[in-house]
Kinemage of the C-alpha trace (Angstrom):
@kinemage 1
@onewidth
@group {chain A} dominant
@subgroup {mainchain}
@vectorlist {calphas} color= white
{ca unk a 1} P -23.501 -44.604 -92.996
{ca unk a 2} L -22.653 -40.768 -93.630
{ca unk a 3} L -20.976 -39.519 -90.745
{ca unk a 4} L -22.422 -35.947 -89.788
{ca unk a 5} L -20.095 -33.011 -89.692
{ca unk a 6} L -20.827 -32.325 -85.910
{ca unk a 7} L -19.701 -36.341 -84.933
{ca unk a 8} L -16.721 -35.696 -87.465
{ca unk a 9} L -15.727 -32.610 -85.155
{ca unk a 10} L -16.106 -34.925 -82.077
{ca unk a 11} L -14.403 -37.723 -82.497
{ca unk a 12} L -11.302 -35.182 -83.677
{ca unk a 13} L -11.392 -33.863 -80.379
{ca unk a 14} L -11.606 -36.867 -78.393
{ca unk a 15} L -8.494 -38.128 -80.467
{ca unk a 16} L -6.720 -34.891 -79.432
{ca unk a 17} L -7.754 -35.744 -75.874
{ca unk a 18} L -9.524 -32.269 -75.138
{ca unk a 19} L -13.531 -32.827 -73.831
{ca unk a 20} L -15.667 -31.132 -76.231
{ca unk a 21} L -17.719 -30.122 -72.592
{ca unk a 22} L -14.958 -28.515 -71.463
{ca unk a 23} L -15.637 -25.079 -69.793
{ca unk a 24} L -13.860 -21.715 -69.819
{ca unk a 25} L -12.151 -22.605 -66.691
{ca unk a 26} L -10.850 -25.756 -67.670
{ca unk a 27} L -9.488 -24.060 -70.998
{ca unk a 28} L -7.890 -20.933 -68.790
{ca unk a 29} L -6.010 -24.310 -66.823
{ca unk a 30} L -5.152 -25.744 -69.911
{ca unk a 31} L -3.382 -22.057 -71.004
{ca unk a 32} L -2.271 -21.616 -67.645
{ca unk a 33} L -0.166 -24.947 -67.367
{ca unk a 34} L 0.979 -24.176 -71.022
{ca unk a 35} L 2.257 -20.446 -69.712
{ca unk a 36} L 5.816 -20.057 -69.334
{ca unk a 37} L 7.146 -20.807 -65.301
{ca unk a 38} L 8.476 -16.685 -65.353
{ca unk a 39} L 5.272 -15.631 -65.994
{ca unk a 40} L 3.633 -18.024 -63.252
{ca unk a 41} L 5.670 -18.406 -60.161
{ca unk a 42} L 8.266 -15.035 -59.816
{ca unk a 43} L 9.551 -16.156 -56.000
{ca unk a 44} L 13.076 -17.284 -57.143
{ca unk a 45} L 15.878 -15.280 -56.643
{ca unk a 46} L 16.085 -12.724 -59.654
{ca unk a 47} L 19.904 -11.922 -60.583
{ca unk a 48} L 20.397 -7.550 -60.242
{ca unk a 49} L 22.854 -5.176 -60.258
{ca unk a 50} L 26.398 -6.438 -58.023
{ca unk a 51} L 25.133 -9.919 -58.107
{ca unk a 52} L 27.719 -12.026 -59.132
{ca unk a 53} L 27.847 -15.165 -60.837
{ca unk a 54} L 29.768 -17.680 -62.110
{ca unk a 55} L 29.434 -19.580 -65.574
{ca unk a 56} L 30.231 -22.776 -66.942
{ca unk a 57} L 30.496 -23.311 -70.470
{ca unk a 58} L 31.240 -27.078 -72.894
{ca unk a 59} L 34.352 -26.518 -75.383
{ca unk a 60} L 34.352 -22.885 -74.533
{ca unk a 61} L 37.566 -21.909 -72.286
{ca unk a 62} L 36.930 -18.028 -72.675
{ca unk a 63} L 34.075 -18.317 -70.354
{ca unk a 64} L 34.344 -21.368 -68.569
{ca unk a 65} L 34.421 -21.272 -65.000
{ca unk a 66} L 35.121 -17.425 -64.372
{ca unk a 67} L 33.275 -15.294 -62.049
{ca unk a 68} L 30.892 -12.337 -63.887
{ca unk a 69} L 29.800 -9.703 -62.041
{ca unk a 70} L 26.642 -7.676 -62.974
{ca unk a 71} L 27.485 -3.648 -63.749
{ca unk a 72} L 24.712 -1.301 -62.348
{ca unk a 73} L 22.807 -1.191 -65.329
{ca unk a 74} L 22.510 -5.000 -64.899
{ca unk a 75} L 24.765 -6.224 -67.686
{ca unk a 76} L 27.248 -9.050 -67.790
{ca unk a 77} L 30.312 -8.458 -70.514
{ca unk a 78} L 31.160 -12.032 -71.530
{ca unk a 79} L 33.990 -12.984 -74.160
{ca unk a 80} L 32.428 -13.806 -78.149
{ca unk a 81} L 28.716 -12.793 -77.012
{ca unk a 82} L 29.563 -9.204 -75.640
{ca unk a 83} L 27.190 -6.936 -73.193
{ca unk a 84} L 24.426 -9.299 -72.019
{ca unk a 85} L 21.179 -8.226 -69.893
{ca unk a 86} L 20.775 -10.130 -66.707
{ca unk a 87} L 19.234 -8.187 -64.128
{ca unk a 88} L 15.699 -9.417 -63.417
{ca unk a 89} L 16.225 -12.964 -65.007
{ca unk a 90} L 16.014 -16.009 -62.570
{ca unk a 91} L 19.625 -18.213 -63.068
{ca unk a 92} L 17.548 -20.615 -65.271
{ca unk a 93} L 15.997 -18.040 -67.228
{ca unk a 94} L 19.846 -16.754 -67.988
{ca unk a 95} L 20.745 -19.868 -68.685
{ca unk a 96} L 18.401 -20.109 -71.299
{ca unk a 97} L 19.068 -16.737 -72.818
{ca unk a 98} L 22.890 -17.739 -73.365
{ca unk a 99} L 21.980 -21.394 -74.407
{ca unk a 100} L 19.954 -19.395 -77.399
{ca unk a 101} L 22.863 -17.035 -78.383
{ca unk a 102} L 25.290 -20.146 -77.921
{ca unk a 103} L 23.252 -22.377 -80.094
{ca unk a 104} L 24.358 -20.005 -82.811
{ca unk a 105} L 28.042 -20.979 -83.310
{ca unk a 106} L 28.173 -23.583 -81.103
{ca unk a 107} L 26.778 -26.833 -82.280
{ca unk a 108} L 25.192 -28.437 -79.011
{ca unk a 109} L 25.905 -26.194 -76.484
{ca unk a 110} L 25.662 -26.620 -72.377
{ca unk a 111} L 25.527 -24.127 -69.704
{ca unk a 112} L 25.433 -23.653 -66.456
{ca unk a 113} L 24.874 -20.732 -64.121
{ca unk a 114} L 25.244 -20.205 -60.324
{ca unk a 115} L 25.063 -17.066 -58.163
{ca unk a 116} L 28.190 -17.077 -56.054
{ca unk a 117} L 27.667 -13.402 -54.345
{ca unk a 118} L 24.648 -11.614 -53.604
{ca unk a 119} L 24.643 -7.688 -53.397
{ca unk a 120} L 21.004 -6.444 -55.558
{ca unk a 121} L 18.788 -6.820 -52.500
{ca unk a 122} L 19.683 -4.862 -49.821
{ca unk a 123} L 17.241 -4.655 -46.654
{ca unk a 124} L 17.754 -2.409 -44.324
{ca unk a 125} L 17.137 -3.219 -40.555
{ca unk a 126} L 17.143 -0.449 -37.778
{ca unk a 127} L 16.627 0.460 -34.482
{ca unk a 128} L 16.590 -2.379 -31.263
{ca unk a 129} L 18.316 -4.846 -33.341
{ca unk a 130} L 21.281 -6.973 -32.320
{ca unk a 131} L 23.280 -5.754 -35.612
{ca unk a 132} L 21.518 -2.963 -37.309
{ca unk a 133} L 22.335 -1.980 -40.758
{ca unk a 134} L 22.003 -2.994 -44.565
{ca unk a 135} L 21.576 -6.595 -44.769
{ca unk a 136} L 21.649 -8.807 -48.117
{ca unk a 137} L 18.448 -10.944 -48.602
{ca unk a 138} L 20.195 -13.827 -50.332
{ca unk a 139} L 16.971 -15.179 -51.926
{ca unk a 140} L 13.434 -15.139 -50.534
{ca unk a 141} L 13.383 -14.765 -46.668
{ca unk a 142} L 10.778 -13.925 -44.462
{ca unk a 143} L 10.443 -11.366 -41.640
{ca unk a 144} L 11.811 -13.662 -39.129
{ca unk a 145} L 14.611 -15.050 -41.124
{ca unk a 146} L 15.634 -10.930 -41.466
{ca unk a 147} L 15.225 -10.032 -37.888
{ca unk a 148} L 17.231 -13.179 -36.980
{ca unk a 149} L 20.208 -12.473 -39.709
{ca unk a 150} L 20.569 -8.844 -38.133
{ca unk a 151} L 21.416 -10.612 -34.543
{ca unk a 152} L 17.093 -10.621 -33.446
{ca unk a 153} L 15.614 -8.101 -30.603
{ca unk a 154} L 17.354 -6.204 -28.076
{ca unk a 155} L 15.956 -6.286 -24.508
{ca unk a 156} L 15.249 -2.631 -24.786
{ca unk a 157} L 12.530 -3.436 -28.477
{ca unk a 158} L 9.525 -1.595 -28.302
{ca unk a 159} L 6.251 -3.217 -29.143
{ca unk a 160} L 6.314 -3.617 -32.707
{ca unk a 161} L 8.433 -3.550 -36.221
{ca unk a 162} L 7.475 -0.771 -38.580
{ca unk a 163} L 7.747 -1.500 -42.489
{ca unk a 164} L 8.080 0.402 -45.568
{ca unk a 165} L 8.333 -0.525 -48.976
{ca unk a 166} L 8.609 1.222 -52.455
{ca unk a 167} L 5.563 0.534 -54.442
{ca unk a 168} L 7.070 -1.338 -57.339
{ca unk a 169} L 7.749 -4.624 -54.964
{ca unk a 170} L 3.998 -4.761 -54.037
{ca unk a 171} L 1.628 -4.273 -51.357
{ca unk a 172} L 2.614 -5.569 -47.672
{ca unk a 173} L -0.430 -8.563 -46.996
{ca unk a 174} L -0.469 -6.917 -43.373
{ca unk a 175} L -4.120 -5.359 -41.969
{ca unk a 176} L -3.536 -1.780 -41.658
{ca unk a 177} L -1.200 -1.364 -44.555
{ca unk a 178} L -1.388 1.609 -45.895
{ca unk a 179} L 0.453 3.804 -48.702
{ca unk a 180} L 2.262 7.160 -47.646
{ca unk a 181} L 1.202 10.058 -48.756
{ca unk a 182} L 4.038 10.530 -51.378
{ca unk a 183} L 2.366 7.309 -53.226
{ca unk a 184} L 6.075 5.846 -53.453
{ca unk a 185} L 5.839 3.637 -50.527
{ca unk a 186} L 3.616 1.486 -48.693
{ca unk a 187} L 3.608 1.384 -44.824
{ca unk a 188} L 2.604 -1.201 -42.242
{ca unk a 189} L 3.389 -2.562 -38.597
{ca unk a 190} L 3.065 -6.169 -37.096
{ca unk a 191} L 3.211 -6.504 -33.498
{ca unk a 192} L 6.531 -8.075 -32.132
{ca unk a 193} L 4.909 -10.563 -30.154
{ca unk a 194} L 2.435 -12.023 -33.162
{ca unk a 195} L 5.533 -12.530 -34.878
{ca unk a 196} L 6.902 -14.535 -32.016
{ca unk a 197} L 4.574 -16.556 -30.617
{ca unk a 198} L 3.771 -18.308 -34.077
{ca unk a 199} L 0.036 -17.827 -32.998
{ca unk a 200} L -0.216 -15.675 -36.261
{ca unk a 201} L 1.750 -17.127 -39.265
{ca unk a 202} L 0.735 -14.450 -41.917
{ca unk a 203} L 2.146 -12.096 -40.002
{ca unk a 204} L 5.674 -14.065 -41.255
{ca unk a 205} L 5.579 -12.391 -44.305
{ca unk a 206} L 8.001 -12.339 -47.132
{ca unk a 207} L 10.304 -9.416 -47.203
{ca unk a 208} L 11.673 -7.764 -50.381
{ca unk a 209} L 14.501 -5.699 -51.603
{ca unk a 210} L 15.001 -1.807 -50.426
{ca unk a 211} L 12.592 -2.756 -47.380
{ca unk a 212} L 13.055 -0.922 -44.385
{ca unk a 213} L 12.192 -2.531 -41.319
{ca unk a 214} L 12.878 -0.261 -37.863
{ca unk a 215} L 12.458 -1.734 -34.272
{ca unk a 216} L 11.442 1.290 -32.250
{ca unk a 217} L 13.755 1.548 -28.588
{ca unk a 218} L 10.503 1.241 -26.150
{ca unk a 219} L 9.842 3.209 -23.644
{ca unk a 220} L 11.170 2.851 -20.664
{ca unk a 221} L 11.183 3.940 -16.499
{ca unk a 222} L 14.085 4.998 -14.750
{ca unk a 223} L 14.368 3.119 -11.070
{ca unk a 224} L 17.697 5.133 -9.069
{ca unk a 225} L 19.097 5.865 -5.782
{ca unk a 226} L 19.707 3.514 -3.162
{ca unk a 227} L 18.943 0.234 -5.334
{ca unk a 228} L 21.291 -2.816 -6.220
{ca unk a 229} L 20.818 -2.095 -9.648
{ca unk a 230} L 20.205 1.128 -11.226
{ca unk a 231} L 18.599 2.257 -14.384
{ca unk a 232} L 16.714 2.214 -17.247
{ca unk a 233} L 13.896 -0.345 -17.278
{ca unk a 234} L 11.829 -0.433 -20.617
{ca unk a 235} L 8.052 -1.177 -20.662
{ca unk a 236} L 8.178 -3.417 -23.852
{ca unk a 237} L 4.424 -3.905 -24.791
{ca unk a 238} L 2.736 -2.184 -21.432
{ca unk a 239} L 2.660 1.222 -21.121
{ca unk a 240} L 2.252 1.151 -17.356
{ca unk a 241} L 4.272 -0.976 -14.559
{ca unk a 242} L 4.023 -1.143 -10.583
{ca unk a 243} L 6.402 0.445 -8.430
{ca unk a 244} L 7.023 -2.837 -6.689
{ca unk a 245} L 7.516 -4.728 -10.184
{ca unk a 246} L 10.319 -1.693 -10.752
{ca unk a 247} L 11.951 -2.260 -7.764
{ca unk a 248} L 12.394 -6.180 -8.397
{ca unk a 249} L 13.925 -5.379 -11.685
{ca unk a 250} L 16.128 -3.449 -9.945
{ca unk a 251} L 16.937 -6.222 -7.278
{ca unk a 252} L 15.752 -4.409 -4.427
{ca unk a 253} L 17.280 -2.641 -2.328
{ca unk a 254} L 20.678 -1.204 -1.187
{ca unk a 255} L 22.007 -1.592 1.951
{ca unk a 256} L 21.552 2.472 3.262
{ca unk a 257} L 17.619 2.541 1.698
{ca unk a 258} L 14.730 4.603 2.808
{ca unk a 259} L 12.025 2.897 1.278
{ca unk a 260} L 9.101 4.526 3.287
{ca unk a 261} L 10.501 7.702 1.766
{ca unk a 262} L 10.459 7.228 -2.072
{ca unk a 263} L 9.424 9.452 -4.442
{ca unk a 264} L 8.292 9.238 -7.960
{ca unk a 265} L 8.431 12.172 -10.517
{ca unk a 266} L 6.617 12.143 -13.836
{ca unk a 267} L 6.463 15.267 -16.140
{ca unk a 268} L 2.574 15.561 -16.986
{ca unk a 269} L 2.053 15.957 -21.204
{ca unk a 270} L 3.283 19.800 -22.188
{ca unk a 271} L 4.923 20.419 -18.793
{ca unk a 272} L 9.137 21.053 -18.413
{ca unk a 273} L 9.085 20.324 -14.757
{ca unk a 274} L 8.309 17.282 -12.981
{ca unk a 275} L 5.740 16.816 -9.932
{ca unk a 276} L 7.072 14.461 -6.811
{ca unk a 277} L 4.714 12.053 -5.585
{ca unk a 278} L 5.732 10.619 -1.912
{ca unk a 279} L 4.975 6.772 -2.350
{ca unk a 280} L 5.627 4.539 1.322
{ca unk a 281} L 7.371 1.296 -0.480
{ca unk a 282} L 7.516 0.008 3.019
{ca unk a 283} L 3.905 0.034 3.604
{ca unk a 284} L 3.109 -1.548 0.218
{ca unk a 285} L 5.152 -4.302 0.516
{ca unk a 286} L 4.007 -4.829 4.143
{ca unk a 287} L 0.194 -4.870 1.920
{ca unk a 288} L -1.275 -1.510 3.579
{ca unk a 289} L -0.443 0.934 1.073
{ca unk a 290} L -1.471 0.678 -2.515
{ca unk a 291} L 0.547 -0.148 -5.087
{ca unk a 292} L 1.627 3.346 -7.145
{ca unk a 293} L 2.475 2.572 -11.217
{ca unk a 294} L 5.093 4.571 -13.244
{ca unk a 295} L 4.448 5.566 -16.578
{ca unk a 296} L 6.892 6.126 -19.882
{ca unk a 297} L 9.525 8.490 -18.393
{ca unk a 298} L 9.058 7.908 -14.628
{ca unk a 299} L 11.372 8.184 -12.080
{ca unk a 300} L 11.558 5.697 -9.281
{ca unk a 301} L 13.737 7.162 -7.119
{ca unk a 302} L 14.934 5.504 -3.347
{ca unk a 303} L 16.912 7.909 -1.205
{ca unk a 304} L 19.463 6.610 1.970
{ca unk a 305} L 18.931 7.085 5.282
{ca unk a 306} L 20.548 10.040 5.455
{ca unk a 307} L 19.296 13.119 5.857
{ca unk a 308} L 16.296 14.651 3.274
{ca unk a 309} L 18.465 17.548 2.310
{ca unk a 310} L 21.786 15.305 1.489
{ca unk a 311} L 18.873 12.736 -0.462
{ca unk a 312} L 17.989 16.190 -2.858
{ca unk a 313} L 21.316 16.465 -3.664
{ca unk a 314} L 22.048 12.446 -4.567
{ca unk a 315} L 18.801 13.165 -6.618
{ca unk a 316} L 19.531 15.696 -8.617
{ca unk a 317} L 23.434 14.584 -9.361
{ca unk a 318} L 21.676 11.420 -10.101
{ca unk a 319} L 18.983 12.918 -12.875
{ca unk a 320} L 22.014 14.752 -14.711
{ca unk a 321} L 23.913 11.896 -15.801
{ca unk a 322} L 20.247 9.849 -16.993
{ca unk a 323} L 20.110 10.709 -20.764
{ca unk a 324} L 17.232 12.854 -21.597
{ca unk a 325} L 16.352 13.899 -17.852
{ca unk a 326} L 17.600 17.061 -17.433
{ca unk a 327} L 14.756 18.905 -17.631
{ca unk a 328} L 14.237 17.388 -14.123
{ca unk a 329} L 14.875 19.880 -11.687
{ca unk a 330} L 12.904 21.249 -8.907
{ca unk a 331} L 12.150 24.803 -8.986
């Protein structure tokens, strides 16, 4: 029996194993798998300028087992194969590059490559942070891995971290994101507390080189006078808090307080001087007097038992030494 030219064709491809029904998709797998692992998964560290390395090399002494360090074009100078390229190459894909110049004068020849110091991907973290400055990312790590290598929040973080990144690492997968009007960098924020309760785990994104990550200081309320301790409180996500929850961070009173004579003075928006507002802390924590709030900037301040004009004085010798409060003064 003749076999036809269209059965010939089949039964060549089921011999090669490939389904002559095979769609596009299948054949874009099939290319896909076939595709080189550079061009397919790019996560792994990739070797850059001050990166340094160390080689190992069969039979050849010149190179064997000596630290390399990359020059800031990116180049490696190794005895008998000279000025090398390395930045942007993964360790195996280096490996691979000198196994091919190896192979010709060296019959057989083995290789092996490690990254022993890390100094091309620099991150820098800023603001409430436990150890700001530049920080090396050592290989892939994420937004929490960062914020916990630069010694994690201070007490005093505002609500969120603020991110910008030059345009040639990618777009940050954050809503919001948007680019700056330069076109050179991207910009995005993630809200502290997504990031920490784990409620959220995109928000754990992966962080690349020249990143810039800055924890704004939040803003805060000032609770002084006759208190056990005085200060600066910050408001961390709200933007309001209660004159009584002020007063407990402040441990309450001191032994010479007035508290059915406190004042609070807030600076309304595009004002330079402050108005007083007489709040009774005795009544409210008896329950017949409201509870007063203090916004970003507020003073919460408890005078002694002495007399109202001394209590001025304390007041005012108290506002000069707060950072950023002299422009409190009565008129």
């Amino acid at each position: 029996m003749r076999t036809t030219p269209f059965i010939g064709i089949v039964a060549i491809v089921l011999i090669l194993g490939i389904s002559p029904f095979a769609t596009s998709q299948t054949v874009e797998s099939v290319e896909s798998a076939r595709a080189p692992a550079s061009s397919i998964a790019r996560e792994e560290y990739l070797l850059g300028p001050n990166d340094q390395i160390k080689l190992w090399t069969l039979g050849l002494e010149e190179i064997s087992e000596r630290p390399y360090r990359l020059d800031p074009a990116g180049y490696i100078d190794l005895p008998l194969l000279g000025r090398i390229p390395a930045a942007g190459l993964s360790s195996g894909e280096l490996k691979e590059n000198l196994l091919v110049r190896l192979s010709r004068d060296v019959r057989n020849p083995q290789v092996s490559v490690e990254i022993i110091d890390f100094g091309s991907q620099p991150v820098s973290v800023m603001g409430a942070i436990g150890t700001p400055g530049v920080h090396q990312l050592r290989g892939r790590k994420t937004l929490a891995e960062v914020i916990a290598m630069a010694g994690g929040f201070r007490a005093d973080a505002g609500p969120v971290i603020k991110i910008t990144r030059a345009v040639k690492w990618g777009a940050i997968p954050l809503a919001g994101a948007s680019v700056h009007r330069s076109g050179d960098y991207i910009l995005a924020e993630i809200n502290i507390k997504d990031l920490l309760d784990g409620q959220n785990p995109t928000s754990n994104i992966l962080i690349r080189p020249d990143d810039v990550l800055t924890v704004p200081t939040a803003q805060s309320v000032y609770v002084i006078g006759e208190v056990r301790k005085p200060g600066k409180y910050a408001l961390s996500e709200r933007k309001t808090i209660s004159v009584l929850e002020a007063l407990s961070l402040a441990e309450g009173f001191g032994s010479t307080a007035a508290p059915g004579s406190a004042r609070i003075l807030h600076v309304p928006p595009g004002e330079t001087q402050p108005t007083e507002t007489e709040v009774d802390l005795k009544k409210i924590m008896s329950g017949k007097g409201q509870n007063a709030t203090l916004e970003a900037n507020d003073i919460l301040f408890i005078p002694s038992s002495s007399n109202k004009k001394a209590a001025n004085k304390a007041l005012d010798a108290i506002m000069a030494t707060i950072p950023g409060m002299m422009i409190f003064r009565r008129p």
